[in-house]
N, C-alpha and C positions, 0 to 999 in steps of 0.2 A: 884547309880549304884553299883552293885558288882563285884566283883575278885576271882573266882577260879585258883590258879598256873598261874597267871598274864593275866588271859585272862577272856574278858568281854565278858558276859554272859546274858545283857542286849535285845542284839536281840534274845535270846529265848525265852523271858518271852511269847510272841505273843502264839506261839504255844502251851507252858507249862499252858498258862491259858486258852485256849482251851481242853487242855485233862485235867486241874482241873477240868472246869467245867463240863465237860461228867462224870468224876468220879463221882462228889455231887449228878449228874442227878442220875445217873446208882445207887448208895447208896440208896437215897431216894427211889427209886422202889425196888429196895432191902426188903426196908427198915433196912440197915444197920445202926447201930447206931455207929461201928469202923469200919473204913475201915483199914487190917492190911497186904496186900499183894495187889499191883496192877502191871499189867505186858502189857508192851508197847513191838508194833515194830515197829522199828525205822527206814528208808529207810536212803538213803540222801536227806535230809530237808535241803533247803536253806532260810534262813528268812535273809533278808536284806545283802544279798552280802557273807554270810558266814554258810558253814553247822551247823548245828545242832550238838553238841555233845552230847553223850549220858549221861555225866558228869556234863556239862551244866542241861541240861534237870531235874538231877535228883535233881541237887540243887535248881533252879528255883519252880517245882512241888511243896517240899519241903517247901519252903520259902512262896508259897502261901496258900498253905495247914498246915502252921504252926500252924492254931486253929482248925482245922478239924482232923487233923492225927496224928494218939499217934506218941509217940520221936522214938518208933522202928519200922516205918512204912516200909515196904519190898516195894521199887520200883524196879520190873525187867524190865529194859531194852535189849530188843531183837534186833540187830543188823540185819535185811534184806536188800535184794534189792528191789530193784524201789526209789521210791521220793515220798514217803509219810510216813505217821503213822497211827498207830492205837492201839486204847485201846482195846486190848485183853480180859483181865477178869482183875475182881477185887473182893477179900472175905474179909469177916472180920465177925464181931457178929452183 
């Protein structure tokens, strides 16, 4: 399990490995070989009893995407309403 400023971050992985794997997809048709900006928004997402942070989220993405995405990878997280997300765009080379 991991710890961001003492809070678990574990019931995010769900979602964050969901919008991984959309990025790899979305990349590949790309055919991106870096992805170097990707930009989420974010509603309130509840995944097992507890919302989504958007801090959470970017460490999560981050930590699964640590052999995919250079060290200065840009995740923006967009802050909406409603109760969902969505992968916005994503560029790189």
């Amino acid at each position: 399990m991991y710890f961001v400023r003492d809070t678990l971050v574990m019931h995010d992985i769900h979602v964050a490995n969901k919008i991984y794997k959309l990025i790899v997809e979305n990349a590949a048709r790309a055919r991106l070989k870096v992805v170097r900006i990707v930009t989420i928004d974010l509603g309130s997402v509840e995944e097992h009893g507890a919302d989504i942070t958007a801090e959470n989220l970017d460490f999560n993405l981050k930590m699964l995407g640590q052999d995919f995405f250079p060290k200065d990878i840009q995740i923006k997280i967009n802050r909406v309403m409603g109760s969902d997300w969505k992968l916005v765009s994503i560029s790189g080379d």
